[in-house]
N, C-alpha and C positions, 0 to 999 in steps of 0.2 A: 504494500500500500504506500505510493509518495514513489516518484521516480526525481529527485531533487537531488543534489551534489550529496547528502548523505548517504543514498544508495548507489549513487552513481561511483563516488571517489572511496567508498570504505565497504559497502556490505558487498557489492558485488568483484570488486579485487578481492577480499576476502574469501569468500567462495570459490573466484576461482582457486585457490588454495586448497580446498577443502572436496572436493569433487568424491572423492570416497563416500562423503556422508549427504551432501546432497548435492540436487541438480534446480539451476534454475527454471521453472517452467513458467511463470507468470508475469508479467511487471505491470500494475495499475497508476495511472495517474489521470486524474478533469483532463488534462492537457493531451491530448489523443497524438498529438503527433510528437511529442517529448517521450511517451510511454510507448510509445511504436519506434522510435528511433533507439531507445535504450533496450527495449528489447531485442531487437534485431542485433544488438552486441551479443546477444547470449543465444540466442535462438530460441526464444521462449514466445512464447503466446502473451497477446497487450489488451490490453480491456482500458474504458474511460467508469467502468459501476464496479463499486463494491461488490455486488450480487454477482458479477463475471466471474469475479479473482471467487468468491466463496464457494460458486456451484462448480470451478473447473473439478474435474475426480483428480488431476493429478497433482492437486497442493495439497501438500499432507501440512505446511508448516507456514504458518502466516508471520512476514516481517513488517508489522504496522509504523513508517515510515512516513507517517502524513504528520500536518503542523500540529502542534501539541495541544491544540482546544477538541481537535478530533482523536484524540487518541483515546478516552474512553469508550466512547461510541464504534469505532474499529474493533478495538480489545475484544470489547464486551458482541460486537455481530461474530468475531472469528471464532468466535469461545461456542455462540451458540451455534454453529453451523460444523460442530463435531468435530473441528482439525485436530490435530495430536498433540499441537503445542504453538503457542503463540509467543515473537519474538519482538517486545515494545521497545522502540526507542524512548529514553528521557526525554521526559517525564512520564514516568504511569499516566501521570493525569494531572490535571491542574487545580484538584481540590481533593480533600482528605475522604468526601463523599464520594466522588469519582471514582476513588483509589477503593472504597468500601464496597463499592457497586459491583467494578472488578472483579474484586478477588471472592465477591458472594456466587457469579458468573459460574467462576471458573470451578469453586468446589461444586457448586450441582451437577454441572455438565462435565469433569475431568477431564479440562484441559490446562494444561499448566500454564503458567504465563512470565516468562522471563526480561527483566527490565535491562535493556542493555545500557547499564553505566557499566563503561569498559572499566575503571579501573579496580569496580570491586571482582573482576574479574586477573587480574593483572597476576601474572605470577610473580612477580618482583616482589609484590606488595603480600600476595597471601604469604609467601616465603617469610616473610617480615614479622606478619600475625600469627604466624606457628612458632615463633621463638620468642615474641617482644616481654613472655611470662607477666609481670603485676603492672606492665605499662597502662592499658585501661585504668586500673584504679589509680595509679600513682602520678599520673600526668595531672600536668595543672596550666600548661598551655596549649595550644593547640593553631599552627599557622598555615593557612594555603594560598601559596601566592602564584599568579599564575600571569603569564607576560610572553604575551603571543602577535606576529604579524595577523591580517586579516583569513580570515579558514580562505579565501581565494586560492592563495598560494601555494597553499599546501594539497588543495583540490589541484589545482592544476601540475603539482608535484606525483597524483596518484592517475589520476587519467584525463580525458578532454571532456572540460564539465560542459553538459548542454543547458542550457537557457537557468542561468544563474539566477537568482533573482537577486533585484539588486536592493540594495542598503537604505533603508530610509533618508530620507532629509528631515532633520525634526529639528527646532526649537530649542534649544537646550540653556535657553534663558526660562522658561517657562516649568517651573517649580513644578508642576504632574508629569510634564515630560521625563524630568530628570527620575521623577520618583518611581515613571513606568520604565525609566532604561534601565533604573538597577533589580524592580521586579523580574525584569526579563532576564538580567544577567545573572540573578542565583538561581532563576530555573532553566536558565540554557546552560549555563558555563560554571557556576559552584558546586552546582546538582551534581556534578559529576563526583568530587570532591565532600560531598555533606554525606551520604552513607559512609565513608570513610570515618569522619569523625562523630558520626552518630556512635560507632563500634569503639568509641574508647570514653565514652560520655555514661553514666551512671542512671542520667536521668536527663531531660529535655524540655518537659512541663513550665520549667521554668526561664524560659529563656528570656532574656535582656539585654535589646540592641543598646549600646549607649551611643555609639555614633552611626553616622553613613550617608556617606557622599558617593555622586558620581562623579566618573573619572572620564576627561576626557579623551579622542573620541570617541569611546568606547571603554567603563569599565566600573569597576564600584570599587570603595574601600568600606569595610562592616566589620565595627570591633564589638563583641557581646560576649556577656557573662551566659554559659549556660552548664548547667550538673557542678556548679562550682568549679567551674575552668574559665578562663582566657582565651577566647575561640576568635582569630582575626581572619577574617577574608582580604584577600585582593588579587585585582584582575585587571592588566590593561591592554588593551587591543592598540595596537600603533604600527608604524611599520619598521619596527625593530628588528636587524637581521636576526639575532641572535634569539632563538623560544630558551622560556624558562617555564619550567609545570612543578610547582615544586611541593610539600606534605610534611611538613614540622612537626615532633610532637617529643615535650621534654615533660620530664619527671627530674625531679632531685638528683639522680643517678643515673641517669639514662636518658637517651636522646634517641628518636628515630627521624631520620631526615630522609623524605623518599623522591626520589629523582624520574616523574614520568615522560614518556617519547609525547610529541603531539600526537592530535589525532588528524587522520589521515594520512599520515607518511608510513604507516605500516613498518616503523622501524623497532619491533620487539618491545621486548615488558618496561619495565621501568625496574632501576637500581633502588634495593632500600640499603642504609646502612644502622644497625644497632652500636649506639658506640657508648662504651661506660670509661672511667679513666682506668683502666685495666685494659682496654680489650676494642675492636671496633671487628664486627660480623654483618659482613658485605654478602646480600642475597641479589640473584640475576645479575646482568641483563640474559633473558632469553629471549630466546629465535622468536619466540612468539607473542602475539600483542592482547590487549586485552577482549580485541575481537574476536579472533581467530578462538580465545578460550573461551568466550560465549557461545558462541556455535558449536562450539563440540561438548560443551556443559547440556546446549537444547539436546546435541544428538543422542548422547547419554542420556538424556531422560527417557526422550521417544524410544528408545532402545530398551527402556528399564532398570538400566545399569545403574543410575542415581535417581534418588529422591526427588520430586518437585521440588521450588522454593517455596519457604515459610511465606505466604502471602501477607502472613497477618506484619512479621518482621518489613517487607516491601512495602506496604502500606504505612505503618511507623515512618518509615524512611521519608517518602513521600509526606508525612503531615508534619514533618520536622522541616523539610526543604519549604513546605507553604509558609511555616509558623516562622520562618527567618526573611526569607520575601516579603510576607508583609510588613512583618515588624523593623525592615531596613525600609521600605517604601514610607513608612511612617513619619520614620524617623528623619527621612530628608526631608516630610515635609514639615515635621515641627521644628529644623534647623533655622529651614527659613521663616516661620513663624515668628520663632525668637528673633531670629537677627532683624527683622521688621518692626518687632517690638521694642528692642534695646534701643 
């Protein structure tokens, strides 16, 4: 579902990799002649309806791919039209109901439903979470900084993206503006990043933005208290040669600093390192990225060979990623409130 430089520069390079476990046979998008052009890369059958892509008999496996207000409403048709397992892009969904709705879908009908943030998929990084021992509870900061050229680049780095869409013009004087750019960018771009630090967080109910600004042209900076940590965000989009993806998290005694590849360049996992003043245990780089281990995690299911994912856990996830969203969108706009008031 969605034939957009996401499927275009990442799920379907990926696949081709993976040809053992599946075959592309479908590609849908509105855009009838974007979805017939990119299919005709794989030799798959194109459809412009939902109803296409769900009635063909030879999609066992839906990768819902469409813009994130439609990704409930996908989920939830490929769950009820009996596939073996369904493969979401970030965000499950754009609200904690949505994410409820989901995962209520999927247990009646038994179809799994896997969210693809690559990097809680990342072997660098599970490597990381199979040794970090009392880091969850002993950490008391927590940093993801993230400092990237525009995904153009790196699309055009992975194949020849067809009809890009292009980049808004917006306002960025206008205080709702700034406060829907940094909504967007903890659920397009921290999202990635926030299941990460949900998994060494105690608790979340209580979270508390104290600051957050948008970063121009592109990016947000969000410092908040939450499980009794120091939880900072930041992200800025420029045309920086140099990517930086980076995943801090210290304790008294220990440090995990995780080092991941962008996305779209398919250049393998990400490096963590565990370093105490004794010692420093360096896990990855592997061959493989956090996609390539999504895909073979789905295959593995539809196979039987592993468990579903904990829905109810993916749904957490998702109502922590809204519950920071809103609460930095808020919070730029009572910045400017006060500064209006002062």
């Amino acid at each position: 579902m969605g034939s957009g430089p996401v499927t275009q520069a990442i799920h379907l390079p990926t696949l081709a990799r993976l040809t053992d476990d599946f075959t592309v046979r479908h590609v849908n998008d509105i855009d009838a002649t974007l979805a017939g052009t990119v299919a005709a890369r794989v030799g798959a059958a194109h459809s412009t309806s939902l109803a296409a892509l769900l009635d063909d008999p030879l999609v066992d496996v839906v990768a819902v791919c469409s813009p994130h207000a439609f990704h409930a409403e996908h989920v939830i048709a490929a769950c009820r039209a009996g596939k073996k397992a369904v493969l979401c892009e970030k965000p499950l969904a754009m609200s904690a109901d949505e994410g409820a709705a989901i995962a209520a879908v999927s247990v009646d009908t038994g179809v799994p439903v896997l969210v693809g943030a690559m990097h809680t998929f990342d072997l660098g990084w599970r490597a990381a979470t199979a040794n970090w021992g009392d880091l969850p509870a002993a950490s008391h900061t927590i940093r993801s900084s993230i400092v990237l050229p525009p995904n153009a680049r790196f699309e055009d780095l992975a194949t020849e993206v067809l009809a890009r869409p292009a980049f808004p013009t917006v306002d960025v004087s206008d205080v709702q503006v700034r406060a829907n750019m940094v909504h967007a960018g903890v659920m397009g771009l921290a999202i990635h990043d926030l299941p990460l630090i949900r998994s060494l967080l105690p608790r979340h109910d209580d979270l508390r933005v104290i600051s957050a600004s948008f970063v121009t042209p592109f990016g947000y900076r969000i410092l908040m208290v939450v499980g009794g940590k120091v939880v900072e965000l930041h992200a800025a989009m420029s045309q920086t040669w140099q990517p930086s993806w980076v995943l801090d998290a210290y304790a008294d005694d220990l440090v995990l600093h995780t080092e991941f590849t962008p996305s779209y360049v398919h250049a393998g996992s990400a490096v963590s390192t565990l370093t105490t003043a004794e010692s420093a245990r360096v896990f990855g780089p592997s061959a493989s990225n956090g996609y390539e281990a999504e895909w073979l995690e789905l295959a593995a299911i539809v196979r039987g060979e592993d468990a579903p994912p904990d829905l109810d856990g993916v749904v957490d996830d998702l109502r922590f990623a809204v519950a920071v969203a809103d609460a930095a969108a808020d919070a730029v706009r009572a910045a400017v409130k006060a500064e209006a008031a002062a």
